[in-house]
N, C-alpha and C positions, 0 to 999 in steps of 0.2 A: 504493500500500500504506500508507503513512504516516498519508494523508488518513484512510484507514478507519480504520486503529487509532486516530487523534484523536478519530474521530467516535463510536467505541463507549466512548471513555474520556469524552468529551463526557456521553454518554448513561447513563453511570455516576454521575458527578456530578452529574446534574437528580435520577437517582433517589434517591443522598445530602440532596439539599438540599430535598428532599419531604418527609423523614421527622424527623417529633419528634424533639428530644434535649433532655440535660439540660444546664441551662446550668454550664459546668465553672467551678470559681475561678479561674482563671486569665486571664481570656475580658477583665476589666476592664484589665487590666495588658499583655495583648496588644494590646490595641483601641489601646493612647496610642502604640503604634510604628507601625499600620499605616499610615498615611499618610507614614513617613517613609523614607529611602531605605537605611534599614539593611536590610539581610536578614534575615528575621524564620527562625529556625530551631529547629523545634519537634522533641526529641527525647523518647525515651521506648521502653518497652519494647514490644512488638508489639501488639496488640490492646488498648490501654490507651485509645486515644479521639483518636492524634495526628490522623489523617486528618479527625475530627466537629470536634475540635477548628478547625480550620484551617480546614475547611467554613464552622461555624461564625461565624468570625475575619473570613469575607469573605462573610458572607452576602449582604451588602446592596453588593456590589461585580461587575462583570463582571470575571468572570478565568477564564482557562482552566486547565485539569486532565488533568496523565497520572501514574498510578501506576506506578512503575517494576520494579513488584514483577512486570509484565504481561512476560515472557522475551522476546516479538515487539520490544517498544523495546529492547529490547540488542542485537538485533544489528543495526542501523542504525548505520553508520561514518561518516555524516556527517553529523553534529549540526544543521547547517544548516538538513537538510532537515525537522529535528524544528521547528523554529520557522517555516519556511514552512510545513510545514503545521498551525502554531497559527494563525498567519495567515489563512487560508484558508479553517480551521472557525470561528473568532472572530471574524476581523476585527480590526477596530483597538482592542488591548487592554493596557493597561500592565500588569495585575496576572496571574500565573501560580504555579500552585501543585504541586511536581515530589512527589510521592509517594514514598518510599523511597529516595530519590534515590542514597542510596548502593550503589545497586546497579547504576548505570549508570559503566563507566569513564571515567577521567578527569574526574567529573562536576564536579569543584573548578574546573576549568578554562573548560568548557563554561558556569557561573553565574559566575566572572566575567567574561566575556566578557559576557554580558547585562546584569547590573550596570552594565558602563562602558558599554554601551547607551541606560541608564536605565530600565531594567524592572522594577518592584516586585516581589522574589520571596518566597515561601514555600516553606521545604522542611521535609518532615518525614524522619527515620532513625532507625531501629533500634538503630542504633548510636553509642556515646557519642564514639567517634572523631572523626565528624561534628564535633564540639568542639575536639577534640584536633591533630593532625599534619598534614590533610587542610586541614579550614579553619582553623586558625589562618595556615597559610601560602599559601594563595590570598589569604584577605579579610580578612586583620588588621586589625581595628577597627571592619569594615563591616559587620557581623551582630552581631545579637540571640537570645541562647539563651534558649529557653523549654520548661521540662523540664515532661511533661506525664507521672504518675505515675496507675495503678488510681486507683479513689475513692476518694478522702478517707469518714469517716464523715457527715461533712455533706454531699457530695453523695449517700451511699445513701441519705441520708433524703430529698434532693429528689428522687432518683432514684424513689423509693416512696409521693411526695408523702405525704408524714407531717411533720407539724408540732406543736408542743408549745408554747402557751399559755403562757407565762413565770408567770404563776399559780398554773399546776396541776403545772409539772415536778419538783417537791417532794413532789407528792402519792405513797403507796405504788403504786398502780397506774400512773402514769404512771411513775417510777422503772422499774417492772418491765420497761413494755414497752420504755422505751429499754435494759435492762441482754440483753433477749432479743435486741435486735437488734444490739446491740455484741456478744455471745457470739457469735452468727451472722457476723459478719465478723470476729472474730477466729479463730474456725476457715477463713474461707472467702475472706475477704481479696475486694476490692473492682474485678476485674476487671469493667467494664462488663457483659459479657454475661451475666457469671453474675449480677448485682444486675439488670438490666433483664430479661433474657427467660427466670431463672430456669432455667437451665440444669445439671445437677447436677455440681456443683463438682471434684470429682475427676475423670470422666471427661473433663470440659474442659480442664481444666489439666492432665492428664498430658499432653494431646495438645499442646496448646500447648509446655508447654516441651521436647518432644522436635522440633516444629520447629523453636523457636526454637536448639536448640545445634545441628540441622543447617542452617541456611540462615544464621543469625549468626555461628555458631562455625566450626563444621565445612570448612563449603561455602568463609564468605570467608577463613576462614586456610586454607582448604587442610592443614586438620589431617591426618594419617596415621595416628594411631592414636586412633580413632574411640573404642573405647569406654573407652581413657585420659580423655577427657574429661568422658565417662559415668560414669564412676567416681570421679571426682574430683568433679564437681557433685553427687552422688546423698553426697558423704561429707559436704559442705559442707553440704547442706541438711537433713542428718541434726544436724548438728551447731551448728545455728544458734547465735548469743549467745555459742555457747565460744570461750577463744581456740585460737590453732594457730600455726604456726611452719610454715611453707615449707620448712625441711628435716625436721621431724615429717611433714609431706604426703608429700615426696619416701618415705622410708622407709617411713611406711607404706600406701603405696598403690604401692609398689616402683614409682618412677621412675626415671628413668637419671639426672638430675638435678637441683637445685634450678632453674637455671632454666629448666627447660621448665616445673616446677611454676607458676614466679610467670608466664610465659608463658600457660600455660592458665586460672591463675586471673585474669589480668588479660583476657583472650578475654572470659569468663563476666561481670566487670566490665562490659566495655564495652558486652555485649549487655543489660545492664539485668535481670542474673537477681540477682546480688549485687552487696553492699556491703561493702568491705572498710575497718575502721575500726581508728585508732591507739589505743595507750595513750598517754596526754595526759602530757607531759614538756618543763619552759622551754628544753632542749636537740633541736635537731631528730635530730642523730645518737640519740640517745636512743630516740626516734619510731619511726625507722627500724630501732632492732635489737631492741626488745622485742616480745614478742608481740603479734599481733593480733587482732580479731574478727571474727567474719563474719553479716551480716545479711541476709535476703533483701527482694525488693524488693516481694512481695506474701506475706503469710500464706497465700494459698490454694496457694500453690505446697509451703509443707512439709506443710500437709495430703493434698496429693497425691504427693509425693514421699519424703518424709522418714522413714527404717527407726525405728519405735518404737513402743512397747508398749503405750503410755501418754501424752494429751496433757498436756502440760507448760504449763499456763497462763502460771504464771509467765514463762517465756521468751515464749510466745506474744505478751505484753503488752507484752515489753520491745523483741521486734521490733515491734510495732505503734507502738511509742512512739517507736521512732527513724526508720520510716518515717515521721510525722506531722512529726517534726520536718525533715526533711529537705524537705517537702511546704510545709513555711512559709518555710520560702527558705533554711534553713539547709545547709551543705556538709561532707559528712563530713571529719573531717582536717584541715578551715580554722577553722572553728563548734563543731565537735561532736568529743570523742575520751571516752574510758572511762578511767577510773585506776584506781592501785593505792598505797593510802597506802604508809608505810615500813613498819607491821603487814602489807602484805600484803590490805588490806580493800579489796573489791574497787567501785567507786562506779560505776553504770550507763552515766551520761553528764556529761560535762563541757561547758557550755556557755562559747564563748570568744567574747568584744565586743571590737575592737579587742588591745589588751595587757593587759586584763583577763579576769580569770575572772566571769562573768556569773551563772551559776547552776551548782548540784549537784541532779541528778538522782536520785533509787531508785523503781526501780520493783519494785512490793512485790503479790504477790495476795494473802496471808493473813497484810493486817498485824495482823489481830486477835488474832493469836497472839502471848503473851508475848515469849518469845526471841525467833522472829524480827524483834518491833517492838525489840526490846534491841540486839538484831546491827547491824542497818541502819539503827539512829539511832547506834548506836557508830562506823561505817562512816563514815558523813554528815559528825558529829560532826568528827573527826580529818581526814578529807578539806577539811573547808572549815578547818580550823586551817593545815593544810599549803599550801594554793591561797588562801591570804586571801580568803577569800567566805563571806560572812554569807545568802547567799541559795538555803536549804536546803529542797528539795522531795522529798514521798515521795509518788509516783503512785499507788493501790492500785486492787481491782477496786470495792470501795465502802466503804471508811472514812474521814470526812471528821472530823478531829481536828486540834487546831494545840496542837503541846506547846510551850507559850511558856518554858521553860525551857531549851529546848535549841533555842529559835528556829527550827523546826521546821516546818513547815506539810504535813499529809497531806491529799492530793486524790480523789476516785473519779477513776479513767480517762473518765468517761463526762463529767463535770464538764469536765475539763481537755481532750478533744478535741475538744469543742462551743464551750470558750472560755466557760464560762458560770459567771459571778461570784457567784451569788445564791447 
């Protein structure tokens, strides 16, 4: 029985390693560990690209492959017999790549065991835990995490082979079309299938994330009250960029407690649906008892999800903006938190380098409007007085101005997620 199921997972993987893909950014930075005997452990939200990824990662290597997402490898009790029969279908192979992994029990145990073997693994999960409780205490020190997030806007473009002439990307129609296609993934957020086979955006992603809070959430906490959970994701993704309070959640979504709240919302955390970010404070107690924010992990999920009337660009942008940055290797809560001067003015994102503050963030859609360009250089302003930093950015959808008075520099979005200086 084994054999077969290797051999249909075998036959799974030729048909993966057949098909074009786009090469992800990540792909250079993974490349300089594979050959080394770290664990390389690719995590990330469910159909995000970990599997192509990883594919990918070891194109040009023999290594075998089972997806553990496949119910028939769960209930095999003696793991043994899983590696005889990689043996078997392979042959003499050092490099293996477990799929899902965390969805085989014990599996922390079972990869190290192969580890002290000598087998070069790859695994990819769904689950941010994977990181957390699980392997930190199997393989302290001996894995590699490599978080693989929707596409970036640079890979929709490669995804859609479209390229812009460093000449003409200034010109009004080239402007345009990159600004159509930032709008399009700012509504629709960068989930491979919906950018590659065009697939229409909401009906895919509602379906998606009602998997993902049953097989991520549901299934492996063994949650009980099903649409507690349902209700509590569907208020958060309503509510993106606002802050909240854990006992606000409790009360009004009538929980029995606070912590089964921060319980269910840390579920929803680990599955890669949200991001839960601090108010930025030099006291960690601080941190921990002011309110917080909540970001989701792809924009196409609150166009699918999220109860409102009206899209809210503004916010749109600013989740876009803290995905991006989180995608450049920055970590909510270590790197990245949001302020509130001593007015109360509220500053988007706070960038932190070591024991300094790095830069101030605003992200702005209609900074071409008086007041609001007044508010949010006021905002700025006092914020980097308070955080000693001189290094003041206001992101917009396309106004590019540098008020050297107030040391100020305004960016378009499309500018600043390309990386492009001209």
């Amino acid at each position: 029985m084994i054999k077969d199921l290797i051999l249909q997972h075998k036959k799974e993987k030729e048909i993966l390693i057949s098909q074009r893909y786009v090469f992800r950014d990540k792909l250079d930075l993974a490349q300089k560990f594979l050959d080394t005997n770290l664990i390389k452990v690719i995590t990330g939200p469910r159909r995000a690209g970990k599997s192509v990824f990883a594919i990918l990662l070891l194109r040009n290597k023999n290594f075998a492959y089972l997806n553990f997402d496949d119910e028939s490898l769960l209930k095999i009790e003696d793991y043994g017999e899983i590696v005889k029969g990689i043996f078997e279908t392979y042959g003499e192979t050092k490099f293996i790549l477990f799929d899902e992994i965390q969805n085989l029990p014990n599996w922390e145990l079972f990869v190290n065991k192969l580890f002290r073997r000598g087998f070069n693994l790859i695994l990819t999960g769904s689950n941010a835990k994977l990181l957390s409780k699980e392997l930190a205490t199997a393989l302290t020190g001996r894995y590699v995490p490599i978080e693989v997030l929707p596409f970036s806007f640079e890979e929709i473009l490669k995804a859609k082979n479209i390229e812009f002439a460093s000449e003409e990307i200034n010109l009004p129609e080239t402007k345009g079309k990159i600004l159509n296609l930032l709008n399009g993934y700012l509504k629709n957020g960068g989930f491979p299938e919906v950018v590659v086979k065009d697939l229409e955006p909401k009906t895919y992603l509602d379906t998606l994330t009602d998997a993902i809070l049953l097989k991520d959430v549901v299934k492996r906490y063994k949650v009980r009250f099903t649409q507690k959970i349902y209700d509590l994701f569907l208020y958060l993704v309503s509510n993106f960029t606002k802050e909240f309070s854990f006992t606000k959640l409790k009360n009004g979504l009538n929980f029995n407690s606070v912590v089964t709240v921060q319980n269910y919302t840390s579920y929803l955390e680990e599955a890669f649906l949200i991001f839960i970010l601090n108010r930025f404070s030099f006291k960690i107690k601080e941190q921990i008892k002011t309110a917080k924010k909540i970001y989701l992990v792809d924009n196409g999920f609150i166009s699918a999800k999220a109860f409102q009337f009206s899209q809210d660009f503004g916010r749109l942008m600013e989740n876009l903006v803290f995905v991006e940055l989180t995608k450049r290797g920055l970590k909510p809560n270590e790197n990245i938190f949001y302020y509130k001067t001593k007015n109360q003015k509220e500053i988007d994102f706070v960038i932190k380098e070591g024991l300094k503050i790095k830069e101030l963030i605003q992200v702005v859609y209609q900074f071409s409007n008086p007041d609001i360009q007044k508010r949010e250089i006021k905002a700025l302003i006092e914020g980097g007085k308070e955080l000693n930093c001189n290094n003041l950015t206001v992101i917009t959808w396309d106004t590019e101005e540098e008020l050297k008075d107030q040391k100020i520099k305004a960016t378009p979005l499309w500018k600043w997620i390309l990386h492009y200086q001209g």
